[in-house]
Residue, then its C-alpha position, 0 to 999 in steps of 0.5 A: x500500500x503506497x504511503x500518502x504524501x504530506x499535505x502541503x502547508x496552506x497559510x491565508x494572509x487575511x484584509x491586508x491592502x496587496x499592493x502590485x506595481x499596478x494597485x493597492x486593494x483590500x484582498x485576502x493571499x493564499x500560500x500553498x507551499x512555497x508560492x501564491x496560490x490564489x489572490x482576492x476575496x478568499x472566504x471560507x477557504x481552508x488553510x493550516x494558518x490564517x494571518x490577520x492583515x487588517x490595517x497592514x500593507x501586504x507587499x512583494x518581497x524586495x528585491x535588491x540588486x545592488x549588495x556587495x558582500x564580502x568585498x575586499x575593497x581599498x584595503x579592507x574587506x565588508x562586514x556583511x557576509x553572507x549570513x549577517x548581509x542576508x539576516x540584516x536584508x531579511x529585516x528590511x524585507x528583501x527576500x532576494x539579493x544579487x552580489x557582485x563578485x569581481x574577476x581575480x588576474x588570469x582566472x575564468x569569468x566562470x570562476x567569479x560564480x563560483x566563488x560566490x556560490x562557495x560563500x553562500x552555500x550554508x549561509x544565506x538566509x533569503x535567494x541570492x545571485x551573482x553579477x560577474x565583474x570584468x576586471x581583465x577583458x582580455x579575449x579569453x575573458x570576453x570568449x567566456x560571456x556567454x559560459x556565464x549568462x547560460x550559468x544564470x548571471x547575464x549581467x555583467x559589471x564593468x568599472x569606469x573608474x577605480x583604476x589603482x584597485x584594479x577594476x577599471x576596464x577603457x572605453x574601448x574594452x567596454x565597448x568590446x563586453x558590451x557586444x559579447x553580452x548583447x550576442x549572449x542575451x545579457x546586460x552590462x552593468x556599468x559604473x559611470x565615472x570619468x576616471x582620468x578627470x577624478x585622478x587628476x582632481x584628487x591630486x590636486x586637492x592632496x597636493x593642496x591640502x584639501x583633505x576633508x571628506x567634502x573634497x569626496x565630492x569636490x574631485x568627483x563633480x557631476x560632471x565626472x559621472x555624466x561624461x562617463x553616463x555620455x560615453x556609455x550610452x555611445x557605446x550602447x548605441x554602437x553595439x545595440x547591447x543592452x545597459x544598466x547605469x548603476x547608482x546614479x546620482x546625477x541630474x543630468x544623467x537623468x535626461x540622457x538616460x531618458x534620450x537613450x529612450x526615447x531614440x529606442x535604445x535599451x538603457x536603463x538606470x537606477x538610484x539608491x537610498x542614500x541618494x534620496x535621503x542625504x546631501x553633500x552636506x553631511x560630507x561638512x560633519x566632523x564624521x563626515x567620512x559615514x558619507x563617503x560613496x561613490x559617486x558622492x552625495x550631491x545638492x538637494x537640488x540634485x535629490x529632488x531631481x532623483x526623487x522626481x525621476x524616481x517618481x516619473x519613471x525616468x529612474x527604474x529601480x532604488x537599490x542599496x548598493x549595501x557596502x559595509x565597512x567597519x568603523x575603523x576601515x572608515x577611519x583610514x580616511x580621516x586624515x585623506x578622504x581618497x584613503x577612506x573605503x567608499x561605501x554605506x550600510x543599507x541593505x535593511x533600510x531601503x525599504x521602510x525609508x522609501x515608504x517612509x520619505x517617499x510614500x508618506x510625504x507624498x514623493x511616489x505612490x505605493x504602486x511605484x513604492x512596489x515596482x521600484x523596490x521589487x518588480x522593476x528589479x525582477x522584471x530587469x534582471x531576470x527574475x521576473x513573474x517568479x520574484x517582485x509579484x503577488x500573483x498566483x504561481x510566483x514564489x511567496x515572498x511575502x512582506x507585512x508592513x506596519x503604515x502607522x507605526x513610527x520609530x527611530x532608526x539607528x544602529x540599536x534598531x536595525x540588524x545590519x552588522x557595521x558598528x556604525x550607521x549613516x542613518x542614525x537618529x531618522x524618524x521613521x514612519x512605517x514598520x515591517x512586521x513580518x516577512x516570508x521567503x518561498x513560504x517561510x516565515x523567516x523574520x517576525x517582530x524582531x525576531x529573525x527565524x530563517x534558518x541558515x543556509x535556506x537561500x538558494x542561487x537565483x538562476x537567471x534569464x533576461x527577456x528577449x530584446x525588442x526585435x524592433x530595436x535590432x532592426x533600427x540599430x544595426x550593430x556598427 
């Protein structure tokens, strides 16, 4: 006699407003397993567990793109591994993460998955994949493109910048990966910086004395970024091949981006949360260097302008660009901002802060609060209906957020794993109060119970280009 198989585990999740990228509506959620079965007025249906959502925001898990964990980077290495990373994005709701994960000197790009998969197998709490970085195009390298997109990591970064720490690749060998991923089916991730003007501008403040962390972002002006945002987009335009401008913080970057697509080329762009809630003022504190990244923080104008693209739809996403130096690696850039690890904490606060600065006064709509945060990101880097929805069939990656619940964050409130915070004292509207993965209730409260190591690689394919934008761009 053939043994029946276990029932699968129902959870209903009751008078919540479920937001999409497209709405927000009193409905009822219906998990079955480790996906969504059945969404809307869900009465008298069975279930193992009903979940009282009434008052709350029931909302898509966030899906956060832009995390570096584990990176050794100017001399140090950040605290967020992939145990403490993934517990502090648990926290803040995201319930996937991408990582990058840069090429060593003569090894395969093939190796840079590799690596990472060694760092999370056992570890990560919540879904993760890899963006591979191109450090050394060389042929090899470039022959190796397609071994990773069929891998399930078509999005590959280049550096336009950072050139002492070996991660800078020219114009021309952009142009070059950028060919290889668009003959792939992948997207090129670019960090937009015009190196050989910021070198010169470092020097020139060092040799002056003008050492302070304000002078950050003195020797990386906007227009370092927007010549960097022009060159690329050129390169997009000459290899028809599909890119993504990385934490962008530049309001003209925002109008050449939007020409990009409005000529018809794939050119996307995203900004971060540090962008949309700080200015270069902080970068004037005695403890200015919390605030060094690159690019730098800029003017209030300059945020008001990243809101209002984000609002628009001219930005595509917020990601965290979660980079967590410990204190004292911070410190090496007290006497010399170039010397300070550039980077802030943010995995967990992107989140709440965009509902709280965004959502509550006024600067998006919950809609786009959810298809910034989650659809956007899934739809974009292959993880889409699976990830960034609530609809039936997509995993229950599931987030409860309290709207009226006020709190101060800093570092006592938060999970991240810096000894320090850059957000320390902000009044916060908006708790998360609960959050699934794939069915798993893995943080309530404050408590977080995902089990480590329950994170699995996110294998990744991105939609098909346009036909009509291979036939209005030949490749040059």
């Amino acid at each position: 006699m053939n043994e029946m198989s276990p029932r699968t585990r129902r959870i209903l999740i009751r008078g919540g407003t479920v937001v999409t990228a497209d709405s927000a509506s009193v409905r009822d959620l219906l998990v079955e397993g480790e996906t969504i079965a059945a969404a809307g007025r869900l009465d008298g249906v069975p279930a193992d567990e009903c979940v009282d959502a009434s008052g709350l925001l029931v909302l898509p898990g966030a899906v956060d793109t832009h995390v570096h964990f584990n990176d050794a980077f100017m001399g140090t290495v950040s605290v967020h591994d992939y145990f403490s990373g993934t517990r502090a994005a648990a926290h803040g709701g995201v319930t996937s993460v991408i990582d990058f994960s840069n090429q060593k000197p003569g090894e395969p790009l093939r190796k840079t998955i590799d690596r990472k998969r060694d760092e999370a197998v056992g570890r990560a709490l919540v879904d993760w994949g890899v963006h591979p970085v191109v450090t050394h195009p060389s042929p090899e390298t470039i022959a190796g493109i397609p071994d990773v997109v069929a891998a399930g990591a078509p999005t590959v970064k280049c550096y336009l910048t950072y050139r002492q720490e070996g991660l800078m690749v020219g114009f021309d060998e952009l142009r070059a990966v950028l060919a290889a991923l668009r003959r792939a089916g992948g997207m090129l991730l670019v960090h937009a910086e015009d190196n050989d003007t910021l070198e010169d501008n470092i020097s020139r403040f060092i040799r002056g004395g003008l050492v302070q962390p304000i002078y950050h972002a003195r020797s990386r002006p906007p227009e370092v970024e927007t010549a960097a945002i022009r060159r690329s987009i050129d390169a997009a335009r000459m290899t028809r091949g599909r890119l993504f401008i990385v934490h962008m913080a530049s309001a003209e970057g925002i109008g050449l981006v939007a020409a990009a697509r409005e000529e018809g080329l794939d050119v996307h762009a995203e900004t971060c949360t540090h962008y949309l809630v700080f200015t270069e003022d902080m970068l004037g504190r005695d403890d200015g260097i919390k605030w060094i990244c690159s690019p730098p923080l800029r003017t209030s104008e300059t945020r008001d302008r990243l809101w209002e693209a984000v609002r628009d739809g001219m930005i595509s996403q917020v990601s965290s660009d979660d980079a967590a130096y410990s204190w004292e690696a911070k410190l090496l850039g007290v006497g010399r901002f170039d010397l300070c690890p550039n980077g802030i904490p943010g995995v967990e606060v992107r989140l709440p802060l965009l509902y709280s600065e965004g959502v509550v006064r006024g600067r998006m709509s919950l809609p786009r609060l959810v298809e910034v945060t989650a659809a956007a990101p899934a739809r974009l880097f292959g993880l889409a209906p699976r990830k960034g929805s609530l609809e039936p069939g997509a995993d229950a990656d599931i987030v409860l957020l309290d709207p009226k619940a006020k709190w101060i964050m800093g570092r006592e409130t938060l999970h991240m794993a810096a000894d320090w915070s850059a957000y320390e004292g902000i009044p916060v509207t908006g708790k998360i109060v609960r959050v699934w993965s794939r069915g798993d209730l893995i943080v309530d409260g404050e408590d977080c119970l995902g089990e480590k190591g329950r994170g699995r690689y996110l294998h990744r394919a991105l939609r098909p280009t346009s036909p009509a934008l291979d036939k209005r761009f030949p490749p040059r």
